[in-house]
Every structure is written in structure tokens, then in C-alpha cells.
N, C-alpha and C positions, 0 to 999 in steps of 0.2 A: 651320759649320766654315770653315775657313782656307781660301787657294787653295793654301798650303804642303800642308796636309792633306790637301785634293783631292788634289796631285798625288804627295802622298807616300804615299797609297792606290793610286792606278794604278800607281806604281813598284814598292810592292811587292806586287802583285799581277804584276807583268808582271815581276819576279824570280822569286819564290817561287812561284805560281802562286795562282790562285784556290780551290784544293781548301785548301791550308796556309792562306789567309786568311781565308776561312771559318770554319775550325777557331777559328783564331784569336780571330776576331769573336765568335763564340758563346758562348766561354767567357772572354768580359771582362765585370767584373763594377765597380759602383761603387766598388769600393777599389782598382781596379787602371784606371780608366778613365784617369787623370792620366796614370800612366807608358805606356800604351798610347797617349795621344795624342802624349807626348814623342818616341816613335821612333818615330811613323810623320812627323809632321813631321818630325824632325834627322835621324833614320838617312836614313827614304825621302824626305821631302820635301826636305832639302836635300842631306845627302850625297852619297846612291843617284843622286839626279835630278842632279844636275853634271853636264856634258858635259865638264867638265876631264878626265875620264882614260874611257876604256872601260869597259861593266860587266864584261867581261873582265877589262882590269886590277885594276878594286876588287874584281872576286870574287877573286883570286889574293890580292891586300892584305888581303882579310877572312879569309880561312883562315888566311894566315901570322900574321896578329898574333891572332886565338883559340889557336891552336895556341902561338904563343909566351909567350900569358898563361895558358896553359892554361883556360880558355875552352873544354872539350872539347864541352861538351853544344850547341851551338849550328854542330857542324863537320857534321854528317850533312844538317841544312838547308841548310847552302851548299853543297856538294858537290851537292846534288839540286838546287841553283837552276843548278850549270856547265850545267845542260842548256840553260838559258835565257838565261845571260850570254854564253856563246862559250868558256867556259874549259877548256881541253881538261886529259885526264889527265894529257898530257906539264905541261901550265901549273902543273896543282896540285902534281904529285911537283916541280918545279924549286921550286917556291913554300916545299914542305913539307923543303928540300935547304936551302936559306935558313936555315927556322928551327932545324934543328939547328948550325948551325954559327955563328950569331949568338946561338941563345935557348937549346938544350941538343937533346941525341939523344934523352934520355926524351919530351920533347914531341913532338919531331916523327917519334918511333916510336909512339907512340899516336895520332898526327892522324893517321898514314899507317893504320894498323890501322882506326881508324874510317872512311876514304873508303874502302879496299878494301871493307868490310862494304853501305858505301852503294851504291856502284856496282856491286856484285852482288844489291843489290836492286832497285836500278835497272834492271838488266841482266833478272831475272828477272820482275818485271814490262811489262818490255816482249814477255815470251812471249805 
């Protein structure tokens, strides 16, 4: 593999955690090994991996633009990665304030519905 690859594995494992990439890993399959390897290099190995902005800030960037393209299914993972980015509640509701008044109030009344759900899971398993 790539060195892109390489380090767009360690990013998103030091994002999302090693339990999610795992998961991940296991259930890639030869039809899907292509686009599996496109975003671990371009999401994590170039994006993610930038030093251009904070993973604070891209976690905030990455909720507000799923949420404004409504992109829902993918918002519960990043929510569970603020643990790891720096991105606090106050960061995502300001984020998720954003996209209602730039993208529309339906979206970012269902982003908001979905990260309360997350972080009450979150919350609960940290019992």
C-alpha cells in the first residue's frame, strides 16, 4: 500500500477509533475494496491528515456539511469521533446553528436529534 494509505489508516483509526475500524475492515469485501481504499487515502490520508486546520475544526466542518447535504447516516460516527477530535457539544450545536440558517432548519433539526441520541449513548456507555 501507499504511504498516503498508511497514514490515512492511522488517522482514521486515531479519529474513529480502532473498534469502528475494525468493524470496518472485516466487512470489506472485493467489490467494495476500491472505494474503501479511495477514502482511507483522500478522506484520511489526505484530508483528515492536514495540519491545515485542527481535527476539531474538520470535525465541526464535517458535521455541518453531512447535515447540510443531509448526509444523516454518517452524523452519529462523527459525533462519537468529538470524543477524539476536541470537538465539544457547545462546537457542534454552533456548527449544527450554521447549518440551519445557511442549509435549511429541517436539517439541522434532525443533525441536532441525531447527536443528542449519540451522546446519550455515549454518555451511557461510559456508565
Amino acid at each position: 500500500m501507499s504511504d498516503r494509505f498508511d497514514q490515512g489508516m492511522k488517522t482514521r483509526r486515531e479519529v474513529l477509533g480502532d473498534a469502528h475500524v475494525d468493524r470496518a475492515e472485516a466487512a470489506k469485501t472485493d467489490f467494495d475494496l476500491p472505494f474503501q481504499t479511495l477514502i482511507t487515502e483522500g478522506a484520511w490520508g489526505t484530508v483528515w491528515s492536514s495540519d491545515g486546520i485542527s481535527r476539531r475544526e474538520r470535525s465541526m466542518l464535517t458535521l455541518a456539511l453531512l447535515a447540510a447535504t443531509g448526509n444523516f447516516e454518517e452524523i452519529p460516527m462523527h459525533i462519537r469521533a468529538t470524543a477524539r477530535t476536541g470537538a465539544s457539544k457547545q462546537d457542534v450545536i454552533e456548527a449544527f446553528q450554521h447549518v440551519a440558517i445557511y442549509a435549511g432548519v429541517p436539517k439541522a433539526n434532525h443533525a441536532i436529534k441525531l447527536a443528542k441520541q449519540t451522546y446519550a449513548e455515549m454518555e451511557k456507555s461510559d456508565d
